[in-house]
N, CA, C and O of each residue as an XYZ file, in Angstrom:
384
protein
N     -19.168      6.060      8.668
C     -18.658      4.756      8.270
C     -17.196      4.657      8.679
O     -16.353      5.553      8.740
N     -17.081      3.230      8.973
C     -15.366      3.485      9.600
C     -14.651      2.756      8.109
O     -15.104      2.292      7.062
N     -13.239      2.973      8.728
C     -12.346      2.695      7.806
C     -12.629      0.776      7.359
O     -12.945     -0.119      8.143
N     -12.438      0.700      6.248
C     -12.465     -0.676      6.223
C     -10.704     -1.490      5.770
O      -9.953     -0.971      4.945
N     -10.471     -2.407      6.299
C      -8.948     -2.744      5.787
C      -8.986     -3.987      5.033
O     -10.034     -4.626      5.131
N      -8.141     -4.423      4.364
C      -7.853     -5.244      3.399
C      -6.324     -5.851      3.444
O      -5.361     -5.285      2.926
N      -6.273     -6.981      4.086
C      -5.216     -7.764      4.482
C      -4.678     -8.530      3.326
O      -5.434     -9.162      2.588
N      -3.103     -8.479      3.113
C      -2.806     -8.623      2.084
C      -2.358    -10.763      3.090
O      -2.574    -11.237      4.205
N      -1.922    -11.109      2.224
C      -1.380    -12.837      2.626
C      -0.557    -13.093      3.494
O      -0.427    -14.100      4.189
N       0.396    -11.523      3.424
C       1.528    -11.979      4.663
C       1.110    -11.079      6.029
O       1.966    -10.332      6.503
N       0.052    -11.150      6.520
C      -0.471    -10.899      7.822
C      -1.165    -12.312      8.270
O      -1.734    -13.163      7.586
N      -0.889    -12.238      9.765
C      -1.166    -13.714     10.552
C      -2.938    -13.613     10.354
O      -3.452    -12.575      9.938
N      -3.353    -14.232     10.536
C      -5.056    -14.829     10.884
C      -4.978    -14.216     12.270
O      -5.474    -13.102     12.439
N      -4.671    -14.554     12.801
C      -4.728    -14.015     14.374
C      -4.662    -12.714     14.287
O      -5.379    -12.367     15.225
N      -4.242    -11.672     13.735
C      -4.458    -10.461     13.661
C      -5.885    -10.171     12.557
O      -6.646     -9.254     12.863
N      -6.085    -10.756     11.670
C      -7.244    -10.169     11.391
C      -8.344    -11.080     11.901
O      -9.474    -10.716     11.573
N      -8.283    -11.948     12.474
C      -9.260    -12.709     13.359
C      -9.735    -11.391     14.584
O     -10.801    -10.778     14.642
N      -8.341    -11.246     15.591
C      -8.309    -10.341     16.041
C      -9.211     -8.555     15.947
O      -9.529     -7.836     16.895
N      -9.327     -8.406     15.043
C      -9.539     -7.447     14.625
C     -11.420     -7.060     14.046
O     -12.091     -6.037     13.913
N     -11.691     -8.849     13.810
C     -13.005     -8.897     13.365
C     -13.805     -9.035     14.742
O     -14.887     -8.520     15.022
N     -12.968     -9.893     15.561
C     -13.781     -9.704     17.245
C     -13.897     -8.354     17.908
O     -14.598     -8.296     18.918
N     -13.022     -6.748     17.265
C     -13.081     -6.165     18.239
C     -14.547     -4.818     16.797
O     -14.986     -3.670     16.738
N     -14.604     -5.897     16.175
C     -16.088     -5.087     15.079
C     -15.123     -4.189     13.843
O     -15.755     -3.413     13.126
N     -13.907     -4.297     13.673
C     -13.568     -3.858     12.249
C     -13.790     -4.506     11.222
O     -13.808     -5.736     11.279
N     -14.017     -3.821     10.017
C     -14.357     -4.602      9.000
C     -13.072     -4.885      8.011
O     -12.382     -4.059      7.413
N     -12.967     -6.446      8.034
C     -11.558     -6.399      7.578
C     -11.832     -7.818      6.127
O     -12.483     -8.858      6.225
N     -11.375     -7.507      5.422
C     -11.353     -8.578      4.069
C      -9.810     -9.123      3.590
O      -8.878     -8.372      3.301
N      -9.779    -10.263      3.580
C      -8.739    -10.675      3.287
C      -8.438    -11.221      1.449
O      -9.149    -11.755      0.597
N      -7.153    -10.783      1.489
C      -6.718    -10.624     -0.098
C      -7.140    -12.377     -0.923
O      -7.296    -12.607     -2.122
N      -7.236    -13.485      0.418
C      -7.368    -14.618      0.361
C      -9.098    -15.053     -0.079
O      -9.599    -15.441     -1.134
N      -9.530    -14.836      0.962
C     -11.636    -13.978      1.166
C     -11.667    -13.801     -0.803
O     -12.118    -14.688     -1.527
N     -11.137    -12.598     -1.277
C     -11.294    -11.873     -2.459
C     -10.719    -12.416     -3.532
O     -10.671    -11.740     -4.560
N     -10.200    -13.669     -3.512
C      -9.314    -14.167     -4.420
C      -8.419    -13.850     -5.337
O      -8.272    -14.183     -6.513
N      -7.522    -12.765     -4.214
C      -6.736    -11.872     -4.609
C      -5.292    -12.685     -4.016
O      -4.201    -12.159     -4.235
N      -5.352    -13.587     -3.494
C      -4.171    -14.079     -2.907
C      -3.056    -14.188     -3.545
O      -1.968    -14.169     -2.970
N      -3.198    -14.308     -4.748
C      -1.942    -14.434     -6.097
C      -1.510    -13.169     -6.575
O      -0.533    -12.945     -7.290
N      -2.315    -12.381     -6.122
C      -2.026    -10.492     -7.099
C      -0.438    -10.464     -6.368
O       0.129    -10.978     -5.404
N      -0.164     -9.625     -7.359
C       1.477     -8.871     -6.996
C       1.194     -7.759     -6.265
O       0.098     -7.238     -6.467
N       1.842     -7.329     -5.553
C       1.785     -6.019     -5.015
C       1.328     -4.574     -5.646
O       0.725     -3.805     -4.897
N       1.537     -4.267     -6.703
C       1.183     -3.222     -7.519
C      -0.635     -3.527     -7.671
O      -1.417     -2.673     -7.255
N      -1.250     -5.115     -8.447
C      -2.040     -5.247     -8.423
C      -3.546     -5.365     -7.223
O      -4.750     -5.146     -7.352
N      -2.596     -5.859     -6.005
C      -3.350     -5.801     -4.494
C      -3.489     -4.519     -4.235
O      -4.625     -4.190     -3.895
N      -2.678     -3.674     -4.287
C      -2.542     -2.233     -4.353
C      -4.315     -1.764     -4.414
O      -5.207     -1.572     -3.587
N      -4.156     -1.720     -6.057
C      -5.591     -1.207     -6.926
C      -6.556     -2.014     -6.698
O      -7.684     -1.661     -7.042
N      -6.368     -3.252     -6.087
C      -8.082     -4.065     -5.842
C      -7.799     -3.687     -4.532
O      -8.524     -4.481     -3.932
N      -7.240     -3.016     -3.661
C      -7.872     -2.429     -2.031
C      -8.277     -1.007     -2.595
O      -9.398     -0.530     -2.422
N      -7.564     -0.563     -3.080
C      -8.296      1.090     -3.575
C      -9.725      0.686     -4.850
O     -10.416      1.665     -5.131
N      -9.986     -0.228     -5.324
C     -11.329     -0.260     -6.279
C     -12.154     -0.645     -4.955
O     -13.247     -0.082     -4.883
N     -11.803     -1.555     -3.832
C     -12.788     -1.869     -2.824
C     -13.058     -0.243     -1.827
O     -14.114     -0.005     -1.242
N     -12.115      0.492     -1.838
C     -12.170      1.628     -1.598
C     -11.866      1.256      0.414
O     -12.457      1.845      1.319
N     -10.742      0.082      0.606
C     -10.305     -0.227      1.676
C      -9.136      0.277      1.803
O      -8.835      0.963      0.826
N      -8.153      0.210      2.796
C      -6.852      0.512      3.503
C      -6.439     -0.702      3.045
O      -7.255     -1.615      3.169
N      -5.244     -0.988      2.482
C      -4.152     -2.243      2.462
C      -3.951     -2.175      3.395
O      -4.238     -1.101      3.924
N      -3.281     -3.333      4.314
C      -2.621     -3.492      5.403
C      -1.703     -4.500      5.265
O      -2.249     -5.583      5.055
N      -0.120     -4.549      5.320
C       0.934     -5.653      4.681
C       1.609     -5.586      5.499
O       1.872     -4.599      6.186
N       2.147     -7.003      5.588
C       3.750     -7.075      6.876
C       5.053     -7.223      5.252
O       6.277     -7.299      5.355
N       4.347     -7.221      4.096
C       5.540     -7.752      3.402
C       6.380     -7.013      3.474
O       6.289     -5.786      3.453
N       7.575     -7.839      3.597
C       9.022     -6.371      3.503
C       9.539     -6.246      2.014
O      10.465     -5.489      1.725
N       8.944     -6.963      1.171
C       9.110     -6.306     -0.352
C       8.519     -4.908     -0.377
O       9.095     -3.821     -0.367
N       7.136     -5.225     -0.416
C       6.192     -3.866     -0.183
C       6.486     -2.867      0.646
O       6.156     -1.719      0.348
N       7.027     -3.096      1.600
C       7.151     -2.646      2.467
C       8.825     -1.322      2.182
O       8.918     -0.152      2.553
N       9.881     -2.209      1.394
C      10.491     -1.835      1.234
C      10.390     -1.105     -0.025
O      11.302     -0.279      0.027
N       9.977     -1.016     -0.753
C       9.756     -0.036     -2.017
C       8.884      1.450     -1.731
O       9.030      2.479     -2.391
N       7.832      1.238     -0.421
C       7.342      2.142      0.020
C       8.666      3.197      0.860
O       8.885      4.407      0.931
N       9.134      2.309      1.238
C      10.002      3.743      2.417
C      11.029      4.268      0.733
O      11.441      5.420      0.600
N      11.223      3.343     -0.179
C      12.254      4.265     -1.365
C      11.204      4.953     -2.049
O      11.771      5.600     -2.930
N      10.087      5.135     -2.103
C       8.790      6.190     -2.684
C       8.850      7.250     -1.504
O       9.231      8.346     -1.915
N       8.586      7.212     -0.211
C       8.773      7.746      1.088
C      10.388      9.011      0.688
O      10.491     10.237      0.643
N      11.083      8.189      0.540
C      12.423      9.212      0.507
C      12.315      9.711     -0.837
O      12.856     10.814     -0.761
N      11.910      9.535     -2.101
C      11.882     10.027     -3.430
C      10.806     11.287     -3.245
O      11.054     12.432     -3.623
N       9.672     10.910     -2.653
C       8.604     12.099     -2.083
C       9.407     13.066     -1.251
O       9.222     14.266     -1.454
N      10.177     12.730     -0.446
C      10.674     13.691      0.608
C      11.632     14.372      0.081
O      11.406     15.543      0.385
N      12.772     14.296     -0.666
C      13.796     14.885     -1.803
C      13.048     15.882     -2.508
O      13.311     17.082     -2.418
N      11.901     15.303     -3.374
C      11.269     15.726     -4.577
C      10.553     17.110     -3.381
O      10.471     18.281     -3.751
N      10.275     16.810     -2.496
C       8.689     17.919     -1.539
C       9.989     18.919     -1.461
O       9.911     19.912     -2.184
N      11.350     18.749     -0.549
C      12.127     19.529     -0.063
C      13.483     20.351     -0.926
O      14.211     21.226     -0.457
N      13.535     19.715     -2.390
C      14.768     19.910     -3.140
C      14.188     20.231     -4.343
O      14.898     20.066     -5.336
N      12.657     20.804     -4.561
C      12.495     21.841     -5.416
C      10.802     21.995     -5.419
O       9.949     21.342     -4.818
N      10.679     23.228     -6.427
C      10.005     24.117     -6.461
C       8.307     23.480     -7.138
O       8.226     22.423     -7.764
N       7.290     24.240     -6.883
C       6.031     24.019     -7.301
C       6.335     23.890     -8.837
O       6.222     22.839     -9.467
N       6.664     24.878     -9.264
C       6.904     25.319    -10.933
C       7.328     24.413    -11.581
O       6.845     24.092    -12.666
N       8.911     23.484    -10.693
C       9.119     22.369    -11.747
C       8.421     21.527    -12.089
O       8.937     20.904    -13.017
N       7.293     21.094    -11.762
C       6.184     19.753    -11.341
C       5.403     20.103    -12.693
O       5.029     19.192    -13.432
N       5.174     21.414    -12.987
C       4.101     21.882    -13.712
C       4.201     21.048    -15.413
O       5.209     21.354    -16.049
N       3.481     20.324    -15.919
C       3.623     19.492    -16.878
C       4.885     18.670    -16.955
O       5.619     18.565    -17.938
N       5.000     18.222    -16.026
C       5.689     17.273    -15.843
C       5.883     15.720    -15.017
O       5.889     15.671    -13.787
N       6.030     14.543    -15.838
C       5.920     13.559    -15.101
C       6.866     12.717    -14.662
O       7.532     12.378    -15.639
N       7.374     12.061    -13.393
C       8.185     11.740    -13.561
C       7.619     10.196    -12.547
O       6.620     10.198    -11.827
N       8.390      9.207    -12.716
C       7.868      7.671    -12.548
C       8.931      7.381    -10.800
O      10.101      7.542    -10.452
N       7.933      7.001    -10.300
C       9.100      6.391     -8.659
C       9.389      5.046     -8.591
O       8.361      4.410     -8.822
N      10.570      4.154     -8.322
C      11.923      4.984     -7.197
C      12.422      6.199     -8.566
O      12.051      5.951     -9.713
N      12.791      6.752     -8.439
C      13.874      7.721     -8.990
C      15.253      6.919     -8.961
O      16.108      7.467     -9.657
N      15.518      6.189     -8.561
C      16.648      5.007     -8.217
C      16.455      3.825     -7.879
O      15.463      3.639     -7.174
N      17.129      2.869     -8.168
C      16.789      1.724     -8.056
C      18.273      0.982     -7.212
O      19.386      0.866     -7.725
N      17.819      0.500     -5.628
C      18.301      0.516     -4.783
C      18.533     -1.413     -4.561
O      19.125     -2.037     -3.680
N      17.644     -1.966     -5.989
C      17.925     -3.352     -5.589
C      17.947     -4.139     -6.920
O      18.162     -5.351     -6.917
């Protein structure tokens, strides 16, 4: 089975038009009457459809690369052991 994707509102039609002519299976957040979800919520209805998000938003977009660098700090600036019962919530900073 191939990957299936799930287009959030701010991708053109022409790309997932695009994409249905070349046989991917692609659902739009619009299709699912998901067009109003927030980002956190579009999130979890592409992972309950068990699809790939796919977003041009640069909100989304931008909170991912500050999760991206909080992962990369956290992987490179310490140890397995500290993690161990412990939780901690991302950004680690809040950059806006």
């Amino acid at each position: 089975m191939s990957v299936q994707l799930y287009m959030d509102v701010h991708v053109r039609r022409a790309i997932t038009e695009g994409l249905r002519l070349r046989g991917v299976g692609v659902l739009t957040a619009q299709e699912d009457g998901a067009g109003d979800f927030e980002d956190p919520d579009l999130l979890d209805r592409a992972t309950a459809l068990g699809r790939v998000l796919f977003t041009q938003d640069d909100d989304l977009l931008r909170e991912a690369n500050q999760c991206l660098a909080d992962l990369e700090l956290i992987a490179q600036a310490s140890e397995p052991a500290e993690w161990v019962n412990r939780t901690e919530y991302l950004p680690l900073t809040c950059t806006y």
